[in-house]
Every structure is written in C-alpha cells, then in structure tokens.
N, C-alpha and C positions, 0 to 999 in steps of 0.2 A: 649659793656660791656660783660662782659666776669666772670664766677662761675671759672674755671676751671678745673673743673667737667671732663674734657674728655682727655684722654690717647691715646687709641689704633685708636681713630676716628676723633681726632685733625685738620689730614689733609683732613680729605673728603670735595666733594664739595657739596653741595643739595640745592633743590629747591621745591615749596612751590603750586600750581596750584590752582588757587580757594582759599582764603583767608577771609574765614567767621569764626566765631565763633571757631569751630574745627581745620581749615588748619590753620586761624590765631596764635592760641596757637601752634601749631607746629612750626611754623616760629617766633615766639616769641624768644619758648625757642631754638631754635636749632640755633638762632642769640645770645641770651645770655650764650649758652654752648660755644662761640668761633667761631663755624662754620661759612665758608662760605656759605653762604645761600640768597639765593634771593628769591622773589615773586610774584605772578605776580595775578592776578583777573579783570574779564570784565569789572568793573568798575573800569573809572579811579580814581572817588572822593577815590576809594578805595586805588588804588597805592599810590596816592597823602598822605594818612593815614598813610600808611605801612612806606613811605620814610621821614612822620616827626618823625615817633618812629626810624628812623635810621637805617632801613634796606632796601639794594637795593631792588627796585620791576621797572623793565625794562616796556617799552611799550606794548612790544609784548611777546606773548608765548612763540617764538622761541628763542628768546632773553635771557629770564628768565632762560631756560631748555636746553639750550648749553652747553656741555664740564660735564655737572653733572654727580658725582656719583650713586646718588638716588636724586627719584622727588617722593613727596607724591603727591594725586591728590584728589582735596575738591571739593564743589560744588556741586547743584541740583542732587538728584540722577539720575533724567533721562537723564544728561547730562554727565557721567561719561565715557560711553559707546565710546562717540564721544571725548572727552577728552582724553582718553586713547590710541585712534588711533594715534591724535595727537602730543600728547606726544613723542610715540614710537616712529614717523616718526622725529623727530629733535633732537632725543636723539640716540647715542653710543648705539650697541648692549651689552655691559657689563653695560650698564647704570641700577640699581632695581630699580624697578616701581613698587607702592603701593597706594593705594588709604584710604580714612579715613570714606567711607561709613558707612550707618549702615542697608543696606544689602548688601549677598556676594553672591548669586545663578548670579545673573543678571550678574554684573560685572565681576565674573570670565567666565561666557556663552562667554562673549565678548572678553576678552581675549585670549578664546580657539580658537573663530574664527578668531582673526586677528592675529593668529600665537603669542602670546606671552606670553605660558606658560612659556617659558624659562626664563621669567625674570621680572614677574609682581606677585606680593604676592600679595592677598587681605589682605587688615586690617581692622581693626574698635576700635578703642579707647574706652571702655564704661566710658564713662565722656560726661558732656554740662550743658547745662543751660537752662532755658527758654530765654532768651536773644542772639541776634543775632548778628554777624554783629563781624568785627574785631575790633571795639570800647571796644567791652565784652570780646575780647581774652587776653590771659595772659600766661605769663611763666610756672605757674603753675595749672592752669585748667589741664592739664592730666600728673601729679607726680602720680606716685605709680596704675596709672590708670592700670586695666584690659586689657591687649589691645589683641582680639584676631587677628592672624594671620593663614594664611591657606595652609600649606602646601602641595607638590607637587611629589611626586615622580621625579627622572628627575633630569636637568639643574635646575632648580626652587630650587632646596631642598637648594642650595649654597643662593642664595638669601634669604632664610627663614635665615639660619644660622646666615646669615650677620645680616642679620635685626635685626634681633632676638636681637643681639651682644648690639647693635645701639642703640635700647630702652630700653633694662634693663642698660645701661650707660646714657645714656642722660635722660630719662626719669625715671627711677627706677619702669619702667613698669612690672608688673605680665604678660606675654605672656602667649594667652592662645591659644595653636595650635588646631585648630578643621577643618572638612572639611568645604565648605561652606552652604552644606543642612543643615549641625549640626548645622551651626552658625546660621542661619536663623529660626531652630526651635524653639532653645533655645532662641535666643533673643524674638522672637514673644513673651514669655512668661514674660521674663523680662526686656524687655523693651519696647512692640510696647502694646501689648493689655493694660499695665497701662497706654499709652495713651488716648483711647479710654476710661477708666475706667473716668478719672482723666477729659476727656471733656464730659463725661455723666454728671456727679456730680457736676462740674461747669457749666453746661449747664442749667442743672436744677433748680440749683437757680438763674440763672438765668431769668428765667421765672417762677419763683413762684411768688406768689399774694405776700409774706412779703415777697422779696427780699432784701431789706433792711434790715427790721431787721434781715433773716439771715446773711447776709455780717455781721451787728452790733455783732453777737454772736458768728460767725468763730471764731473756737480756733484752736491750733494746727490740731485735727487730720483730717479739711477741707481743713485746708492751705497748710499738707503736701498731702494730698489727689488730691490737685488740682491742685499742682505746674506745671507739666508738661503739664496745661490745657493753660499757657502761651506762649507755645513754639508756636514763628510765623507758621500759620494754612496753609501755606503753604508746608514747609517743613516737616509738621507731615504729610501732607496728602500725599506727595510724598515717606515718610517713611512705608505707613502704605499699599498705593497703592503696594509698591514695593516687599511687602512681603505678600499679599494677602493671598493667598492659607494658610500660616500657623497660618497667625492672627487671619481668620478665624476659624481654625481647634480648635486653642487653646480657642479661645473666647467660644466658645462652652462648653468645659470643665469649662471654670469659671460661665459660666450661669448654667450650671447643676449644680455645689455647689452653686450659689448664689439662685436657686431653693428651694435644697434643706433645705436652713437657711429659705427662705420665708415659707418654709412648716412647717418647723417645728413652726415657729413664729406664723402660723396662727392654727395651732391646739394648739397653748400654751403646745408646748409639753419644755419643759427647758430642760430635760435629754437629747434632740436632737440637743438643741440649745448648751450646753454645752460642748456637744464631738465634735461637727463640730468647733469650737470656740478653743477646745486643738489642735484638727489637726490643725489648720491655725498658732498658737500661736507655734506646733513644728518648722514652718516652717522658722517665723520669731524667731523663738531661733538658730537656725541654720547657719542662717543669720547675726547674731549681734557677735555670739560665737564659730565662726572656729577656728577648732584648726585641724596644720599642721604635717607631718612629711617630712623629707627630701629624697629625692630621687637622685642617681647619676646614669648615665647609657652613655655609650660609643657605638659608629658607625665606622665602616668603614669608612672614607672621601670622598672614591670613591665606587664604584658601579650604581645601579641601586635607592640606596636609598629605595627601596619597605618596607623595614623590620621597617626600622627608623620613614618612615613617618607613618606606621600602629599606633606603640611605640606611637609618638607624637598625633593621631587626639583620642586615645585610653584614654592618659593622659586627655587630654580637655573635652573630655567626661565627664572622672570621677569626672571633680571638682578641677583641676590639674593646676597648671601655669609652668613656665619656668623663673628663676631667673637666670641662666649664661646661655652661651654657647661659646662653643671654641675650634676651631679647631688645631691641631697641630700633627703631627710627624704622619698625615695617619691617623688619628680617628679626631672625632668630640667627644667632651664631654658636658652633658648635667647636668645642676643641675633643679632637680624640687621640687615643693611641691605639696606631695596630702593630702587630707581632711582626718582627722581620722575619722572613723564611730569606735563609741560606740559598 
C-alpha cells in the first residue's frame, strides 16, 4: 500500500532494526510511503507480525540490513550500543545509520568509539504511547512528530542533511537539531522526570486505604497525570536509568517548586500559592499557543561544516525545528521555524 507521498525518496532502500512500538511505526509508515523497507526484531512471533501486515522482515539481521540505504535502529536502550556495531559491520560504508532512542549521550559515546561518526545520526521521535509492542504501531503514531536529530561537523553533516530531507517528507516531521547533551537535558525535563511524576501519583493511589474510591473519582487531570504511569516499567526504567545524571539534576528543580507550593499551602499563604500557580500556568500557555516565524538560511555543501552545525544545534536550542532541507548547486538550504517571544 502505498500514499504517494514520496518524490525525491521513492527509490531508497531502508530498513527497520528492533520493531517495537516506535521502530514499528517507522516501518509502518515507510512501507505505506512506497519504500522498500524491511524489518527485522529478536523475536520471531514478532517477524511472524510484521509479515502478516505485509512487510518483508527476514530471519536474520544481516539479512534485513543488506544493500540498505538507511537502517533506523529500535530496541532496549542498553542494547542499542551492540546493535549499532552490528549494524555497521553488514551494512555499506554510505549506508545512514540512525537510531530512534530516547537518550542520545550514550548512543552517540558508542558510535564515536566504533568509528562511526561518519555515518550514524542520532535521533529520537518525541511521540509513543503507553502501549508496546508492534501490535500498537501505526503509520501515523509520529506524523508531524518533533523528531530531534543530532548533528555532526564532518562526513555526518551529509547524513543529517539527508535525513533531515527523509522525515520532513515521509513523516511531516518538525526536526529539531540539538547536540546530544542538549538533547538529553532538555528531554529529562520533558519527557523522563514526568515519568517519574506520573508513577509517583499513580503509585500513590495506588496504595491508599480508599483506593477505589479514588480510581471511582479520577477525572481528567489524574488520568492525564498518570498516563505515562502505563508505559511497560521496563522500558521507563531503562529510559530513566539511561539519562540519570540529568533526571536527577532536573528533578531537583521540580521538588524545590513543588516545596515551595507545599509551603506556601501550609502557611495558608494564597498570594504565594497564586503567583507560583501563574508561573506554571505561563508555561503551559506557552505550550498550547506557539506562535512561529520563518527562517531561511543557506551553507556551503562542502567544507568542514563547523559554521552550519553551530547555526543548527543553536536553532534547537531556541525552540526551532527544521521544515526543508536541500542541497543543490554547492549550498545546502535550510528552512526553519523559530518561536516568537512577545
């Protein structure tokens, strides 16, 4: 089945590594954009899955990830390391190697040592579910998704480009280019410690004496509070493990405001409870009501790269994505969006 969604990418080959909830939905849709694409995951009940929705998934690794253009790479974080050696060793040196983590310190560590900056981007899609498994994958679980990518000074910078190219077409992905410390910060905050948040609070009621009757009274702001309290406790912990240092760092910060609301609660001070409550409430207006402006900005196609990838992890920073990219006549051209501030 086929959208025909794809032009400039029609002919590439790729492939799919680890086919869980996230790599799943990537092999989905890059099997419903036309691509040839295969997949491949440890589990066969899984291949067995893949190949009744219709899409090749070979026995073997090496199999799956022969002859490929690009190989995304899914699967347990602590496994990604060994995966990507892998990978590398049955795939073409122009082969882009990317992974769909949701940390990037570790992953790109790994890649520096087995030599292959030249040709492995980290990524991370911010989209999922509490649901696992490629039962719950779909063509469209990451449309329009955030998807940061981490670029490289170097050989690499070509791969970003490409990449780049690949998901704002096939996916209608926002790229958001950061380094991978950046990434890892900034996710800690929005996305690993409201895990921790999210299994406090359902933990909790967990073990309260009216259990029940709180389940009986959850309304919205428990249910959305707790959603990510569903995500298999496996993979949260191997998420949360894996970015340690920063979870930590951050979580501290949310305890020292959720201090200071306890404080002000228990002096019955409201003037305190009220300004902490507007700050939190900018945050989520902020959040609900972005508003962009457009950015164009052109590169050399050759050099060293240094000036472009600063340009790129600087955008990401700010709040920025990446809506084109495109190389031609000796430049690379970039279209982005950054955040208006008031």
């Amino acid at each position: 089945m086929t959208d025909g969604g794809t032009t400039r990418y029609a002919g590439v080959r790729a492939a799919v590594v680890g086919t869980g909830l996230i790599g799943g939905s990537v092999l989905l849709r890059l099997a419903d954009a036309g691509l040839d694409v295969a997949g491949w995951d440890p589990d066969p009940a899984t291949r067995a899955q893949a190949r009744a929705r219709g899409v090749a998934a070979p026995d073997t690794l090496e199999e799956a990830v022969a002859g490929r253009d690009v190989v995304f790479l899914g699967g347990p974080l602590p496994t990604l390391p060994r995966t990507l050696a892998r990978v590398a060793a049955a795939t073409a040196s122009g082969c882009v190697l990317t992974d769909v983590g949701s940390t990037k310190v570790e992953v790109a560590e790994a890649a520096d040592r087995l030599g292959l900056t030249d040709r492995f981007v980290p990524g991370h899609p911010m989209a999922g579910a509490e649901s696992a498994g490629l039962g719950a994958a779909s063509t469209t679980l990451l449309a329009g998704a955030a998807w940061v990518l981490c670029p490289a000074p170097g050989a690499a910078t070509a791969g970003f480009r490409w990449l780049t190219g690949l998901l704002v077409e096939l996916f209608g992905a926002r790229v958001v280019p950061m380094s991978a410390s950046a990434h890892d910060s900034a996710a800690a905050l929005a996305s690993h410690v409201p895990h921790l948040l999210a299994g406090a609070l359902a933990g909790a009621a967990q073990r309260a004496p009216l259990r029940d009757a709180v389940l009986a009274l959850a309304a919205g702001s428990f249910r959305d509070g707790t959603r990510v309290a569903g995500t298999p406790a496996e993979r949260t912990a191997n998420m949360l493990l894996g970015n340690r240092a920063r979870v930590l760092h951050e979580l501290a910060d949310v305890s020292a405001f959720l201090d200071g609301l306890a404080a002000a609660l228990r002096a019955g001070d409201a003037a305190a409870l009220t300004a902490r409550y507007a700050e939190a409430a900018a945050a989520r207006s902020a959040l609900l009501d972005r508003r962009y402006a457009t950015r164009d900005r052109t590169f050399p196609a050759d050099g060293d790269h240094a000036a472009e990838v600063t340009w790129l992890r600087e955008l990401g920073d700010a709040g920025g994505h990446l809506t084109g990219c495109r190389v031609d006549a000796g430049t690379v051209a970039y279209t982005a969006r950054l955040p208006v501030t008031d």
